[in-house]
N, C-alpha and C positions, 0 to 999 in steps of 0.2 A: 504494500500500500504506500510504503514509503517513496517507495523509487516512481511510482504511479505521479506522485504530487511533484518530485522534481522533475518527472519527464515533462506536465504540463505546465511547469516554472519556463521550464528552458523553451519550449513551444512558445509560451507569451512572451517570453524575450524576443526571444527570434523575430515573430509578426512583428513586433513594437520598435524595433531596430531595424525592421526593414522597410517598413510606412515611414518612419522618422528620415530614414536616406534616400528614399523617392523622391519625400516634400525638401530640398533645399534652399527653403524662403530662406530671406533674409531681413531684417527686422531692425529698425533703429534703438539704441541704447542709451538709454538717459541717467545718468547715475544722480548730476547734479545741474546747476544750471552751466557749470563748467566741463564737468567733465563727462565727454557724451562719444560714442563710435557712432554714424551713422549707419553702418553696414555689420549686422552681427550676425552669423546663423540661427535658425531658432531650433536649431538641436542644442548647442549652447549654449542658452539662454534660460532654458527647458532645463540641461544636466546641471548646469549651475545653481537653480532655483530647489532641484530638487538636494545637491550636495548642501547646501545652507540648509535646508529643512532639515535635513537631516541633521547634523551639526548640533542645530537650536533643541531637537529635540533628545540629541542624546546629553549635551548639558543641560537641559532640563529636567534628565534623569538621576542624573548624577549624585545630587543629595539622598537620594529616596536608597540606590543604591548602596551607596557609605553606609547609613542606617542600619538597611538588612545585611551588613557585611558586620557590621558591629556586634549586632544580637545575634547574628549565630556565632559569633567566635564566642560570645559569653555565656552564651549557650554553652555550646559544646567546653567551654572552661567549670562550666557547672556541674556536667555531664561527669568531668573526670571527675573532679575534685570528689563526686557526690560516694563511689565505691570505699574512699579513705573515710570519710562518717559513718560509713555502716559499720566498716570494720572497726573501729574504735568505739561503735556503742554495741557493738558485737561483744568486744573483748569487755567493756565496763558492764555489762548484763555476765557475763559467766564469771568475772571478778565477786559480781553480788551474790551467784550462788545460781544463776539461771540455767535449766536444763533445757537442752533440744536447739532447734531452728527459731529465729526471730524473724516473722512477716515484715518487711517493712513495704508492704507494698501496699499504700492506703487505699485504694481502688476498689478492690475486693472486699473492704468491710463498710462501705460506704451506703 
């Protein structure tokens, strides 16, 4: 199924790159009042517009990223650390006199 969606990935490229080099209009570019190309391709103007979108929208992500890169390292730092607590209230229960296995899985008595 997987290869099924890259095959129709590369299909859409292909049509869309090849419509795009049929049409080679060309298009005036006005950045500012000064600085302007009168003649620009609109295949480049098109990949430009879309390379900036993209851009904007992956440092737009950026924060949200860092974030969830933070909590799971403190996760997973809680994750280890959490085997050293059992075993230390492991050993302070059979210091007390405790027989057997200790649940510590609060889930199950919930």
């Amino acid at each position: 199924m997987d290869l099924l969606a890259w095959i129709g990935r590369l299909i859409f490229f292909l049509v869309v790159l090849w419509i795009a080099l049929e049409n080679p209009a060309t298009v005036p570019l006005r950045l500012s009042a000064t600085l302007s190309w009168p003649s620009v391709p609109l295949l480049a103007v098109i990949l430009g517009s879309f390379v900036i979108g993209v851009l904007a929208g992956t440092i737009a992500m950026l924060p949200k990223l860092f974030r969830l890169h933070r909590r799971l390292r403190h996760a997973s730092d809680r994750k280890s650390a959490r085997p050293n607590a059992e075993a230390s209230l492991m050993h302070a229960a059979r210091q007390g006199g405790a027989v057997g296995d200790v649940d510590f899985d609060a889930s199950k008595h919930s």
